[in-house]
N, C-alpha and C positions, 0 to 999 in steps of 0.2 A: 594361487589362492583364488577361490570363486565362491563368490558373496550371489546370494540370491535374496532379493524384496519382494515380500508378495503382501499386498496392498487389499485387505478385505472390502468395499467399501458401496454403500448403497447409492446411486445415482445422486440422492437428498446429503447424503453426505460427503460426496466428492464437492457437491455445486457448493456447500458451506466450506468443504478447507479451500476450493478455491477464489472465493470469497463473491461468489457469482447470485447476483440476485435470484428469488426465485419469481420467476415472469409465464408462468403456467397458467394466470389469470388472462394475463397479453395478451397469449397464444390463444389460448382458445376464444377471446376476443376478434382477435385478428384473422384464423381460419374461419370462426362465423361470417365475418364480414369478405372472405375473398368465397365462400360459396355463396353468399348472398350473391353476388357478383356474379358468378361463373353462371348461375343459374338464372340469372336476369339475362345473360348474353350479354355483360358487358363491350363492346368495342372496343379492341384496341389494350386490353387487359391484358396487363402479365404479369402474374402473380411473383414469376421469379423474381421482378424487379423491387419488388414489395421485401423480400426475404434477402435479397445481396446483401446491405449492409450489415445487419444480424450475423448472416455466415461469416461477412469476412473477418467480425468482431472476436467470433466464436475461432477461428481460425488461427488469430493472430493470440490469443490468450492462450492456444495451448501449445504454439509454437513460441511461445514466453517460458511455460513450463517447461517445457524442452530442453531450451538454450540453460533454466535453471539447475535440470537434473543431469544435463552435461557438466555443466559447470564444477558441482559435487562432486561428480565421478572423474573430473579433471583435476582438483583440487587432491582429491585421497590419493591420486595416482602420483603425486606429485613427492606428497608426503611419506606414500609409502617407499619409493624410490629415493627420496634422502636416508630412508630408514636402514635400507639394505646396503648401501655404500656407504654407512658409519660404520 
């Protein structure tokens, strides 16, 4: 048997089912204030370090996802295999 999901879904509407603020005001917030920065020649500036926590956040919530939609498909695999040896 082979199931196939296919997930229509707009950026705005993934970030609501995954229940992810929307922080677009942040951002552009945030990249104003690191070119203000870049372009003053801050010293000693790095931007990356400004953005780590954010990514690893972003990182860990979809490796959340992940572990979820393994789970599912561990779960039906589970089910369907009681199914066939009744």
């Amino acid at each position: 048997m082979k199931i196939n999901v296919d997930i229509d879904l707009t950026p705005e509407e993934f970030r609501k089912l995954m229940g992810w603020p929307d922080v677009e005001s942040f951002q552009n917030k945030l990249l104003d204030q690191i070119s203000e920065q870049m372009d003053a020649g801050a010293e000693g500036y790095d931007p990356l370090s400004l953005l780590k926590p954010f990514m690893a956040q972003s990182v860990g919530t979809m490796d959340m996802f992940q572990r979820f939609m393994a789970g599912i498909m561990t779960q039906y695999g589970k089910s369907n295999d009681s199914e066939k040896s009744s």
